[in-house]
N, C-alpha and C positions, 0 to 999 in steps of 0.2 A: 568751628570747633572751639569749645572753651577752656584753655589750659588755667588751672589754678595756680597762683605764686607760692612759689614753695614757703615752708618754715622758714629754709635759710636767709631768705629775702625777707622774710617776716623778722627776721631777726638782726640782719643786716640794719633796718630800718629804723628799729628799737634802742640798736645801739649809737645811732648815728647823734653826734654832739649838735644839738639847734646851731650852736653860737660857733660852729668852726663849718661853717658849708663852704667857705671861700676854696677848701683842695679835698671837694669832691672828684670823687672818678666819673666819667662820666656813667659807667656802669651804675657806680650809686646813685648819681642821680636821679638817671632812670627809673632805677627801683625804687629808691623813696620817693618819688614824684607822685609813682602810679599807685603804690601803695598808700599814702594818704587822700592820693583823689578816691581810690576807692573805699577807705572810712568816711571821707566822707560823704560819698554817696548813699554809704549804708545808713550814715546820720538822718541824712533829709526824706529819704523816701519814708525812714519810720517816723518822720514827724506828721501833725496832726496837720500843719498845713498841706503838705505836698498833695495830697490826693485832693485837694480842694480847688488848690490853685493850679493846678494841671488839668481840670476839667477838660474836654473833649469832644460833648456830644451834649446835643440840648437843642435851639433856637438859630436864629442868623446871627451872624457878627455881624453888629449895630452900624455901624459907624462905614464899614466897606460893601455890605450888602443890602444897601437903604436903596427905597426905591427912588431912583434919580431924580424927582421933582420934590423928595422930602427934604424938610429943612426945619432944624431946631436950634435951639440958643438958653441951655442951661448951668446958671451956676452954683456955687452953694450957698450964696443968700437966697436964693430961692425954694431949696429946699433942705435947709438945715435945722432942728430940730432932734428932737429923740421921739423913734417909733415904735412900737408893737407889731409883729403880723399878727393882724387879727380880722383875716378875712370876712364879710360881712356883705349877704345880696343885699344887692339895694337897686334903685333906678334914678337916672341921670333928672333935670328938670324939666324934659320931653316923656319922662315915663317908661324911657328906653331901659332893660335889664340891664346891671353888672353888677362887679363885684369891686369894694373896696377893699383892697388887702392891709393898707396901715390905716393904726389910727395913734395921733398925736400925744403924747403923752407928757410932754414938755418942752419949752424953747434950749435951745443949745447954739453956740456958733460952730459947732459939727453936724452932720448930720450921722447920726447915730441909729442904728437897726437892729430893733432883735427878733432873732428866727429860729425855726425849728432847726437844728441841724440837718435832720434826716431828709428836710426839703431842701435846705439847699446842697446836700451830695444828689439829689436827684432833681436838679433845677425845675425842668417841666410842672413836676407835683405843685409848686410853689402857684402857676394859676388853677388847682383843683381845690374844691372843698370834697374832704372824705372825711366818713363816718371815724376813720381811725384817727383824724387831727386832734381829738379831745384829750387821747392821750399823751400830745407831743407838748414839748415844754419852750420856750425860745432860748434853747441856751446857748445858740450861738448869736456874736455880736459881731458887725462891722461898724467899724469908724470912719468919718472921711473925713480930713481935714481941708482938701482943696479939692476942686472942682469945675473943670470948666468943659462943655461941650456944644462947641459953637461949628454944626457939618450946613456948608450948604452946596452940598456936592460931593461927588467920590473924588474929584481933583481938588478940593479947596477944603478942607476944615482943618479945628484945631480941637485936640483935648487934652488934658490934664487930669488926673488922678492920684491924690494921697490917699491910702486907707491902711489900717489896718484890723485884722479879726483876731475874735477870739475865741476860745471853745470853753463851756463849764466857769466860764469867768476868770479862766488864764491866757495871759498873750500867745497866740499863735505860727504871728506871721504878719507881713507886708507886701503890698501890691501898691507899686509905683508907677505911671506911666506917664507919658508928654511922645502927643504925637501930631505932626505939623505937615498939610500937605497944603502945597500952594501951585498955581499953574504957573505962576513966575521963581520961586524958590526952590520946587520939586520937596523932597521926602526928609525931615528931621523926626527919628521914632527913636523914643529908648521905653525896654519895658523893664522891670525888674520885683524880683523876690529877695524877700529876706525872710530868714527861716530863724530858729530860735538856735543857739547858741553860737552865733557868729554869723554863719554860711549864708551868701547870697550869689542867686542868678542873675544875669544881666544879658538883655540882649540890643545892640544898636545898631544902625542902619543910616546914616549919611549919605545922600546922594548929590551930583556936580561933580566936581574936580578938583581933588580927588574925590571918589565915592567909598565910603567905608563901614565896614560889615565886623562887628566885633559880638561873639558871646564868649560869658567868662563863668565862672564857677570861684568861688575866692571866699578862705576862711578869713574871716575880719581884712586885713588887709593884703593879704599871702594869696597871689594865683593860685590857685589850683589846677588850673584848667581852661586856656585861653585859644580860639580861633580866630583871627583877621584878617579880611583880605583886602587888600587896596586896589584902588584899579585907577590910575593917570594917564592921560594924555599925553602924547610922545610929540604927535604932531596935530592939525586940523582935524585929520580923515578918524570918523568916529571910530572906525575900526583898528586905527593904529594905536592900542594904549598900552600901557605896562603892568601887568600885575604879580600882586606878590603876597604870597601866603603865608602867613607863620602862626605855628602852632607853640604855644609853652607849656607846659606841664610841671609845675614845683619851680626848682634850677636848672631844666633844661629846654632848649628852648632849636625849634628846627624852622628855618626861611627857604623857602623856594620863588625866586622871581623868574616870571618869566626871559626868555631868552639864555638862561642861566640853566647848562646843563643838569648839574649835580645839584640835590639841596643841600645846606649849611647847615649844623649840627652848633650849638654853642651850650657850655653849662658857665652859670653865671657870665654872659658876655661875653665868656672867652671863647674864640674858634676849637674844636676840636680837630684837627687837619688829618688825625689816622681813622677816624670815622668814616662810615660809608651808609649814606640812606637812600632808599627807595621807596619812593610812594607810590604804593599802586591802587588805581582806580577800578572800582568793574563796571563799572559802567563808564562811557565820554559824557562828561558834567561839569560844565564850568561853579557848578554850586558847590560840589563835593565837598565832604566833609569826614571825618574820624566816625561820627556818625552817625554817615549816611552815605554808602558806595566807596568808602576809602580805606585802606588802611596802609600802616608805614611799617616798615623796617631797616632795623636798626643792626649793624653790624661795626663790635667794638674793636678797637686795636688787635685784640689778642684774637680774631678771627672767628669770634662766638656772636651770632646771630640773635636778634628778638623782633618781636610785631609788637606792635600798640593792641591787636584783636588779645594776643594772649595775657598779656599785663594787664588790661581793663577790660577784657572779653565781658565780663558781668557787670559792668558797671554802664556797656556802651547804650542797651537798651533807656535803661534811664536817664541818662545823656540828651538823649536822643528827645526822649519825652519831655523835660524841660526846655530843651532849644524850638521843639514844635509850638509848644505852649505857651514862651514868651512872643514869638512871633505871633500866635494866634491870639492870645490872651481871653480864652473864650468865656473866662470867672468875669471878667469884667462885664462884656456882654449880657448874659445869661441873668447875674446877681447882681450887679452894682446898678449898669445900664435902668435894667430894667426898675429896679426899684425907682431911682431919679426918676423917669418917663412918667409911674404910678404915682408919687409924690405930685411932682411937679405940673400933670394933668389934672388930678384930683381939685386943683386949686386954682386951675387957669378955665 
């Protein structure tokens, strides 16, 4: 069920002084927590990147569903320049059909790309020639400033990714990535958004000892909205480790470690000791998440109860859709991937 924040919370928040958060209640905290993470979620969904870089559906993810004997080594001296899509049948120097989709337009130390929008919200479309392409304009543009993707194998590769897009010839957004698997090293991934007026997503994955799991949501430098969990070793036995969750929200901030009955409740740093939280799961998931199978409750001094569902009930779906999406990163795939592959084919 979705409970909406009242006015007076709405107002609570409005009134509340930036430069005196040190004696918050933790009441307010809560409330102005959730209440700014849920502006700004209304921020970024209505921006021009979100639906872009959330993509979903299309092709394989390149790089984890390659067929195990492929192996490539791309970087952006290789294919850096400035492109057109301007698809074009042609045949290889065997005679064989296809299609060139870029053609060069200038050298650059970026590799620069301009495309129709409307193919890439619909990635697929991007290999068809259709009678309606005549009317499409390339006025979208991605940038890549770095570039490296070097897979020889689903246990051993490394990539890297700076880009940013734009739409109509204004800044959009960013797409950031660096991800390192090695059979001796194991898993370094961070993936991240930046969205236009501050707000950026972030998602990271450390694995060994300790292994650590952080997404974040964060206007310029202000959490908004943070999950991590850590997991150490206590003894030898793989299955003897320690972990420990903690969720922040604005200034307040909740820990749960394992062996540790009750979770800890703090706003800025300070223990709340009349506080009382409960997290409950519906499903058994050691992945659980706010959302995804969890939700908390919160129950203040003065014996007046809240959930996280009803404070950000509308916010959780979208939430949700970014944390899937930087794990997946399926825009990279789909649009960046794939162009590199066309580029960098076309010439080898």
């Amino acid at each position: 069920m979705i409970v909406v924040v009242s006015v007076t919370l709405a107002l609570t928040t409005l009134s509340c002084n930036k430069n005196d958060q040190s004696d918050l209640s933790l009441k307010q905290a809560v409330d102005n927590g959730t209440a700014q993470l849920n502006n700004a979620m209304s921020d970024i969904t209505a921006s021009k990147a979100y639906g872009l870089l959330t993509l979903s559906d299309g092709g394989q993810k390149s790089a984890e569903t390659a067929d195990p004997v492929y192996k490539t080594y791309i970087t952006l001296d290789k294919i850096k320049g400035v492109y057109n899509y301007t698809p074009v049948s042609t045949t290889d120097r065997w005679g064989v059909p296809l299609i060139r989709y870029f053609s060069k337009t200038a050298d650059d130390n970026l590799m620069i790309v301009k495309m129709p929008l409307k193919k890439v919200e619909r990635p697929w479309t991007l290999r068809q020639i259709l009678s309606s392409d005549a009317e499409l304009t390339n006025n979208f543009s991605i940038s890549v400033s770095d570039y490296h993707n070097n897979y020889n194998g689903y246990h051993d590769f490394d990539y890297l990714l700076a880009s940013e897009i734009s739409i109509d010839g204004s800044a959009a957004g960013k797409l950031n990535i660096k991800s390192v698997v090695s059979p001796d090293l194991g898993k370094d991934y961070t993936s991240q958004y930046v969205f236009t007026d501050g707000y950026t997503a972030e998602y990271k994955y450390l694995s060994g000892d300790p292994s650590l799991y952080t997404f974040a949501i964060k206007d310029n430098d202000k959490v908004l909205y943070e999950e991590k969990r850590e997991t150490t070793k206590i003894t030898v036995s793989p299955f003897n480790r320690e972990h420990t969750y903690t969720l922040t929200i604005g200034d307040f901030k909740i820990v749960r470690k394992s062996g540790i009955k009750d979770p800890e409740i703090y706003v800025n740093d300070v223990l709340q000791t009349e506080a009382v939280v409960e997290i409950i799961d519906r499903e058994e998931d050691e992945e659980a998440s706010v959302c995804r199978k969890r939700d908390i409750q919160i129950t203040f001094d003065d014996g007046s109860t809240t959930t996280l569902s009803a404070l950000i009930g509308e916010s959780v779906e979208d939430i949700k859709t970014l944390f899937e999406s930087l794990h997946e990163v399926y825009f990279a795939a789909y649009i960046v991937d794939w162009i590199a592959y066309d580029i960098y084919y076309q010439r080898n």
